[in-house]
Backbone as a printed PyTorch tensor [residue, N CA C, xyz], in Angstrom:
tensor([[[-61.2490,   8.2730, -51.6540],
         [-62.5720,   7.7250, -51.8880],
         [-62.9760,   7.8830, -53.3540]],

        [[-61.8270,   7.7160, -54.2270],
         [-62.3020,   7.4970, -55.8080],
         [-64.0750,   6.9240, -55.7840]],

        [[-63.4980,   5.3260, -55.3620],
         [-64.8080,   4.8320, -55.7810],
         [-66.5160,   5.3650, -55.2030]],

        [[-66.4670,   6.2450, -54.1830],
         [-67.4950,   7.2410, -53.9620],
         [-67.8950,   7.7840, -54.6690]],

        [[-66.9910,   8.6280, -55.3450],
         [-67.2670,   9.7330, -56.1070],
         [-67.7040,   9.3540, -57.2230]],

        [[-67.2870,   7.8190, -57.5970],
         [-67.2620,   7.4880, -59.4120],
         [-69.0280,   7.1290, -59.3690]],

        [[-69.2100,   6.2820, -57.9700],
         [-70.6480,   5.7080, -57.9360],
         [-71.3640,   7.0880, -57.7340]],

        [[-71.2690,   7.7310, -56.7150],
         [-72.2510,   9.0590, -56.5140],
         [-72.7170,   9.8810, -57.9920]],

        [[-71.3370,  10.0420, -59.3510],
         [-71.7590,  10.7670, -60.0010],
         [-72.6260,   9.7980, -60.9780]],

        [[-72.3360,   8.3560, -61.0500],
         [-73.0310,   7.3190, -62.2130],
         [-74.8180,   7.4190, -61.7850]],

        [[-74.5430,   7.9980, -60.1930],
         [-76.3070,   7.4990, -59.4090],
         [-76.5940,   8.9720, -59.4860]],

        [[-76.1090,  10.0190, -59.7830],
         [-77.0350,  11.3550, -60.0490],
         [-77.1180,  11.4670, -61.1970]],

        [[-76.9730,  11.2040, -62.0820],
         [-77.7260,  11.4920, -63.2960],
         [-78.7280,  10.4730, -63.5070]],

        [[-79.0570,   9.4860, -62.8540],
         [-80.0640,   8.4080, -63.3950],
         [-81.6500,   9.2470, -62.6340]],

        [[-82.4190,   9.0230, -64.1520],
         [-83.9410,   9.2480, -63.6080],
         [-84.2150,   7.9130, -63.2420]],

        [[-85.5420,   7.7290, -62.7060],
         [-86.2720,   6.9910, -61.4060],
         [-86.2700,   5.8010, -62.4620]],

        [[-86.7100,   5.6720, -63.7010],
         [-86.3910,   4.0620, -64.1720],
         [-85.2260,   3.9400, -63.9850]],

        [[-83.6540,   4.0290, -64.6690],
         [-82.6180,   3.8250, -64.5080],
         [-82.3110,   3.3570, -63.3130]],

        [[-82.4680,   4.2160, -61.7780],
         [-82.7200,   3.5560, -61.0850],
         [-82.9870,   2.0620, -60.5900]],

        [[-84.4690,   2.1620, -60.6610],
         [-85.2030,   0.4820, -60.9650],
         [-84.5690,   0.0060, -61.2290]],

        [[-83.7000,  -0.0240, -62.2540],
         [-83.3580,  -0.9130, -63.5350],
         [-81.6990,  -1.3270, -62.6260]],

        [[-81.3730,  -0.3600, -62.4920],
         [-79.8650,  -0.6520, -62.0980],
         [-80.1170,  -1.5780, -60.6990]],

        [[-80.7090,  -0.9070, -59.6330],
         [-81.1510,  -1.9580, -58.6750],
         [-81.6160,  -3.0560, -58.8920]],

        [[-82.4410,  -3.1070, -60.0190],
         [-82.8790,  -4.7640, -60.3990],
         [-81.6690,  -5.5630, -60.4210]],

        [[-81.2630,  -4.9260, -61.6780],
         [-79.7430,  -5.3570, -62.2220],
         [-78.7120,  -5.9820, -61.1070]],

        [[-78.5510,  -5.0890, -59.8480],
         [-77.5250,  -5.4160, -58.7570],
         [-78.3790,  -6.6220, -57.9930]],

        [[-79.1500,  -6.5700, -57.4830],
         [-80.1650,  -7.4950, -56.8650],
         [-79.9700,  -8.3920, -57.7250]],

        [[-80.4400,  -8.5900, -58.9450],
         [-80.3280, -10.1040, -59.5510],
         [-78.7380, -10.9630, -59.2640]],

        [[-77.7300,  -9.5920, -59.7910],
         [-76.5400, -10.6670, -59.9390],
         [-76.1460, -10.8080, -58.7600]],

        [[-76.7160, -10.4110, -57.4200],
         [-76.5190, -10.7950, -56.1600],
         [-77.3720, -12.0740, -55.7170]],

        [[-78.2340, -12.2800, -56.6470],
         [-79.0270, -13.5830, -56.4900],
         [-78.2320, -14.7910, -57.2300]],

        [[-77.6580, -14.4280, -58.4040],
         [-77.0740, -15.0290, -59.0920],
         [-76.0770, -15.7840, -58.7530]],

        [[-75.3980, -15.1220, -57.8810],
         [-73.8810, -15.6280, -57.7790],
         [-74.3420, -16.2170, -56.5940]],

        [[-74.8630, -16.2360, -55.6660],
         [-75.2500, -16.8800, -54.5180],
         [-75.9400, -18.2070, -54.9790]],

        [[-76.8110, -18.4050, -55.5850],
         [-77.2140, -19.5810, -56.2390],
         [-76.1090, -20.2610, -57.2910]],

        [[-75.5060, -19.6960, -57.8980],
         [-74.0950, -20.3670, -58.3210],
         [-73.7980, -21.3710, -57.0000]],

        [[-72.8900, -19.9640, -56.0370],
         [-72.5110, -20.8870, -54.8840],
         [-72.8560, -22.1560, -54.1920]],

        [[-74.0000, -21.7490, -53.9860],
         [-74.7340, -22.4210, -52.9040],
         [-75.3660, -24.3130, -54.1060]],

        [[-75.2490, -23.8780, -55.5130],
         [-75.4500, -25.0260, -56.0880],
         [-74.7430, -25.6300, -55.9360]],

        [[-72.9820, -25.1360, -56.0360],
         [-71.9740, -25.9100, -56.2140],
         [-71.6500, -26.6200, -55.0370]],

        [[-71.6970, -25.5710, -53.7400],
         [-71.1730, -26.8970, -52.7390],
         [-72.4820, -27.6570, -52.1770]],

        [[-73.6150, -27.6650, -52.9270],
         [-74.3810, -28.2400, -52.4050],
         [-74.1010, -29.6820, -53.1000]],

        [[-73.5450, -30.1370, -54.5330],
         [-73.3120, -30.4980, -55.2050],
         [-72.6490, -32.2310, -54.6540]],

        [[-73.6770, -33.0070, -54.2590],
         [-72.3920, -34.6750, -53.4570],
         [-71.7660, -35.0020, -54.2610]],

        [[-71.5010, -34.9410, -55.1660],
         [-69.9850, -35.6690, -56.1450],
         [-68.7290, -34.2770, -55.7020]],

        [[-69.7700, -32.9090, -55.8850],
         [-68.1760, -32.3430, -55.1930],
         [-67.9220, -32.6170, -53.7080]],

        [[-68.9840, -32.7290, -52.9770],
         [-68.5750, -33.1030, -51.3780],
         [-67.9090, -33.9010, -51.4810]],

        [[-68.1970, -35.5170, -51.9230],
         [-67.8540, -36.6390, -51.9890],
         [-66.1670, -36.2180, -51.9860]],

        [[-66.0680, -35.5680, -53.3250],
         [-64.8000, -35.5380, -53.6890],
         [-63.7010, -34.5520, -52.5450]],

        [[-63.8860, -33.0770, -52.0920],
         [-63.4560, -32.8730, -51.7250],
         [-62.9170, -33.8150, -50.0050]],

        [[-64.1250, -34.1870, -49.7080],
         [-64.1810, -35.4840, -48.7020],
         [-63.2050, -35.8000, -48.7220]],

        [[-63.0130, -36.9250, -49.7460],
         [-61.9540, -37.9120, -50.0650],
         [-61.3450, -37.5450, -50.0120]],

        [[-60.6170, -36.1450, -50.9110],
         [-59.3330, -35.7690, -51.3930],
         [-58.6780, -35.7840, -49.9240]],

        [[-59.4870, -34.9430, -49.2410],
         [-58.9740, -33.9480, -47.6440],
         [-58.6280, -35.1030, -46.9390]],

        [[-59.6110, -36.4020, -46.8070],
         [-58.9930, -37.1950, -45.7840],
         [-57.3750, -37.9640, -46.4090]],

        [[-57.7830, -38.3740, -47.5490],
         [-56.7920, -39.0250, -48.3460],
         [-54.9180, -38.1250, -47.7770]],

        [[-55.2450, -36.5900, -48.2290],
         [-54.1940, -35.5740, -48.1060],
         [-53.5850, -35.7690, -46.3760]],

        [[-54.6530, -35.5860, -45.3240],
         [-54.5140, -35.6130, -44.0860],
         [-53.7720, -36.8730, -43.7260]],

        [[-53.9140, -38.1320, -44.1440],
         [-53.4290, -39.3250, -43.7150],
         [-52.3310, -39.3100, -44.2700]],

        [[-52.2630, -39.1870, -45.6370],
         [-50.5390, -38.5250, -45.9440],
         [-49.9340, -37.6030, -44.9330]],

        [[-50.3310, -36.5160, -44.9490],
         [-49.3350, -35.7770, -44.1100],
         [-49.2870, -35.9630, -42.5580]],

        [[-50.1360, -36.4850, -42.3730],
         [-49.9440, -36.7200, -40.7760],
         [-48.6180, -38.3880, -41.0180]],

        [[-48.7690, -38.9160, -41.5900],
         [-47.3690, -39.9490, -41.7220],
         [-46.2550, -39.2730, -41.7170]],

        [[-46.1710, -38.0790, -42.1570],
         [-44.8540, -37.4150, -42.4090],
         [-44.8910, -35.9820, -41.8620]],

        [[-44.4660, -35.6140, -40.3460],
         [-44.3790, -34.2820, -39.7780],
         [-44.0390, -33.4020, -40.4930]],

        [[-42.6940, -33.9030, -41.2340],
         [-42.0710, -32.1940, -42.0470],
         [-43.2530, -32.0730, -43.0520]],

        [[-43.7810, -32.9950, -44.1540],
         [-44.3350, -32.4050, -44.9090],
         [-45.8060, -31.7800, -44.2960]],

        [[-46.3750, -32.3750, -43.3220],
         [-47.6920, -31.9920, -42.7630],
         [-47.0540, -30.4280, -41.6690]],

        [[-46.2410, -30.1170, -41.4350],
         [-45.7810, -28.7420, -41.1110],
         [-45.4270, -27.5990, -42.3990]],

        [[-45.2760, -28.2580, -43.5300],
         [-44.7150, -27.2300, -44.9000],
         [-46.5690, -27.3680, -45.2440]],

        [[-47.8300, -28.5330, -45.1200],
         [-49.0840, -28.0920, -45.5530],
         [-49.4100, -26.9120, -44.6600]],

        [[-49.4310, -27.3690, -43.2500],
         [-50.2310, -26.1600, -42.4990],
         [-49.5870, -24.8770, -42.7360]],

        [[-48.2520, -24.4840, -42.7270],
         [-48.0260, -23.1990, -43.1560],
         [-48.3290, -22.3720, -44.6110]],

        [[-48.2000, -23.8000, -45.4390],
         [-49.0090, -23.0620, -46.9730],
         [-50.1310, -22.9090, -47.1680]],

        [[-50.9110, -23.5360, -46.0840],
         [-52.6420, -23.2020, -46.0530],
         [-52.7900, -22.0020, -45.4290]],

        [[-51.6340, -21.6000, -45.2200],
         [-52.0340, -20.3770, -43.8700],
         [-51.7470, -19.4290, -44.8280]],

        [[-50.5810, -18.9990, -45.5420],
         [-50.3340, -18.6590, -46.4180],
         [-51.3190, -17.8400, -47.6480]],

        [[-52.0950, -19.0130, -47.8380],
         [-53.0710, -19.1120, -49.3150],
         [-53.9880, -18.0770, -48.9000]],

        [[-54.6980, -18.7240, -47.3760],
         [-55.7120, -18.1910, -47.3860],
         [-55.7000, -16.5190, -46.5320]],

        [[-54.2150, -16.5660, -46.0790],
         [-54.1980, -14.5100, -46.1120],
         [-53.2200, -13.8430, -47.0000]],

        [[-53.3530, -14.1050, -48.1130],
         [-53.5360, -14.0130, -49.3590],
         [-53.9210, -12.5170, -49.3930]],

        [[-53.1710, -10.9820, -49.6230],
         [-53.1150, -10.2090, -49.1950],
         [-54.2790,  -9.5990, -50.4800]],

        [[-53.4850, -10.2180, -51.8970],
         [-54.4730,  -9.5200, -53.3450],
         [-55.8750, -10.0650, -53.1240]],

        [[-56.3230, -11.4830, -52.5740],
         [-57.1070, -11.9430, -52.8790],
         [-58.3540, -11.1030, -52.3930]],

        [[-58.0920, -10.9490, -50.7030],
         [-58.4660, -10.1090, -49.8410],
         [-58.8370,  -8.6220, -50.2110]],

        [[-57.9530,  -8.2950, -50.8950],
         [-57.9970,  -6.6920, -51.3150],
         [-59.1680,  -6.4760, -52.5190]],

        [[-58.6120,  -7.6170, -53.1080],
         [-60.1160,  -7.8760, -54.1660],
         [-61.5370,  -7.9650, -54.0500]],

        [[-61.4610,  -8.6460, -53.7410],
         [-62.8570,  -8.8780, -52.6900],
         [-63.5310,  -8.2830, -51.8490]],

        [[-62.5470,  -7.5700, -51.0030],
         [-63.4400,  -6.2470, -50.3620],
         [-63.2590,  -5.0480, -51.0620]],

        [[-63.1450,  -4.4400, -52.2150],
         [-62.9420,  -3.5930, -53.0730],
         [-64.3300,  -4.1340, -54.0230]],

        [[-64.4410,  -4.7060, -54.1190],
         [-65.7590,  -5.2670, -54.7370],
         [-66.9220,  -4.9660, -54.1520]],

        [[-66.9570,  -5.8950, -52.8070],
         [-67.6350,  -5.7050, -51.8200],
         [-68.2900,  -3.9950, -51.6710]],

        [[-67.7330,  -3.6580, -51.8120],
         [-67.3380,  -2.0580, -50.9510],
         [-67.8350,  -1.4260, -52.2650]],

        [[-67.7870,  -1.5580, -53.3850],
         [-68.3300,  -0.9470, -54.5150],
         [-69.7030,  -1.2430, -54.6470]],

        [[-70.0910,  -2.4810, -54.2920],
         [-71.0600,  -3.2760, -55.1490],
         [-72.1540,  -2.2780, -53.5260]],

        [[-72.0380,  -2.4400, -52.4320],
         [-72.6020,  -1.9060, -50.7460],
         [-73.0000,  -0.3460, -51.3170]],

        [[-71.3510,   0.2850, -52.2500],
         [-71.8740,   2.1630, -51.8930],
         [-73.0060,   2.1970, -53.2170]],

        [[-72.7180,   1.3670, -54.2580],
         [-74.1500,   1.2360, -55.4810],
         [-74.9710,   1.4770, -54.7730]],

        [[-75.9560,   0.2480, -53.8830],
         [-76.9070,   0.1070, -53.4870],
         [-77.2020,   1.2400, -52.5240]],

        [[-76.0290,   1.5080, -51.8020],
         [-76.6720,   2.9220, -51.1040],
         [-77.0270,   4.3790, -51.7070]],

        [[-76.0880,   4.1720, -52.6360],
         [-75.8830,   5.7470, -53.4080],
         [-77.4830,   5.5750, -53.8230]],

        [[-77.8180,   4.2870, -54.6960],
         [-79.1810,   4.0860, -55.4740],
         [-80.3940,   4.5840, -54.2640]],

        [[-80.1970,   3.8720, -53.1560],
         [-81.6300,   4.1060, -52.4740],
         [-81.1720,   5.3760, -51.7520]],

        [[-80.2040,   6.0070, -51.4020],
         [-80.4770,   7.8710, -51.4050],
         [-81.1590,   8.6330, -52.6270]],

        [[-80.4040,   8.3610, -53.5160],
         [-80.9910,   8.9020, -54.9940],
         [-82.7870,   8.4690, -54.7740]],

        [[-82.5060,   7.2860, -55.1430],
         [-84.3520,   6.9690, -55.0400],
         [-85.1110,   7.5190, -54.3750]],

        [[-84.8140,   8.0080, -53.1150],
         [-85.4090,   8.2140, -51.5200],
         [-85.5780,   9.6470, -52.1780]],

        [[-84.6170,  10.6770, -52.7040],
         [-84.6900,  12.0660, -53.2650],
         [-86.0750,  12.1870, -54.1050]],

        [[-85.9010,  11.1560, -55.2070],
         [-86.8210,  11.1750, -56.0010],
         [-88.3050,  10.3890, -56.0910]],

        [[-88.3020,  10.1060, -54.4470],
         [-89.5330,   9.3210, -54.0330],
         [-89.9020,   8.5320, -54.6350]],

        [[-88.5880,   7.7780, -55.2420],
         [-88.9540,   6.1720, -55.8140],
         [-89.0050,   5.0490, -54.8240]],

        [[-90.0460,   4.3960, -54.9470],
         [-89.8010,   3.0270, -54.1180],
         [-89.3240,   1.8070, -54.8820]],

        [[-88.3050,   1.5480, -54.7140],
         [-87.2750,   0.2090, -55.0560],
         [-87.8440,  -1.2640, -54.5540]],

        [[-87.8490,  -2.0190, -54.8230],
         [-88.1740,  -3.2580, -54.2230],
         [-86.8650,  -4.2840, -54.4130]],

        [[-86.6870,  -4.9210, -53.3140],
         [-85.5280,  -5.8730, -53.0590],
         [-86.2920,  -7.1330, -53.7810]]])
């Protein structure tokens, strides 16, 4: 549990602004990247496009079994994707013990945080 220990000691030395500040900080770029997201596939030229591409790809490979058997196994492939996975919840899992380590700390020092 490296990453416990690294967050627990970064969240005991912070006084009650630092705090604030770091929770702001995590809260925003958790707003951030979600509105990234959520712009992009909201985005109809990318729908449009991925649309197209997917049906375009599908009608190809369904004409041709072997190659539409070499897509479905490389899609399967991609997406359990062992680093990608490991990444991502290693992130995940850092970015979750922040926010907790922060609102124990806070809770000690009878700060109230706002989401």
């Amino acid at each position: 549990m490296a990453i416990l220990d690294e967050v627990q000691k970064q969240v005991e030395s912070m006084d009650a602004e630092a705090l604030k500040a770091e929770f702001a900080r995590i809260m925003a770029e958790r707003e951030t990247r979600k509105a990234k997201q959520v712009e992009y596939n909201t985005k109809p030229e990318v729908k449009a496009k991925r649309l197209e591409y997917t049906k375009a790809k599908m009608a190809e490979y369904k004409a041709d079994p072997v190659k539409f058997a070499a897509m479905q196994s490389s899609r399967k492939e991609y997406m359990q994707r062992p680093e990608v996975k490991t990444r991502q919840k290693e992130y995940r899992d850092k970015r979750n013990l922040q926010i907790k380590a922060i609102l124990a700390r806070a809770k000690e020092l009878g700060v109230e945080l706002s989401a």
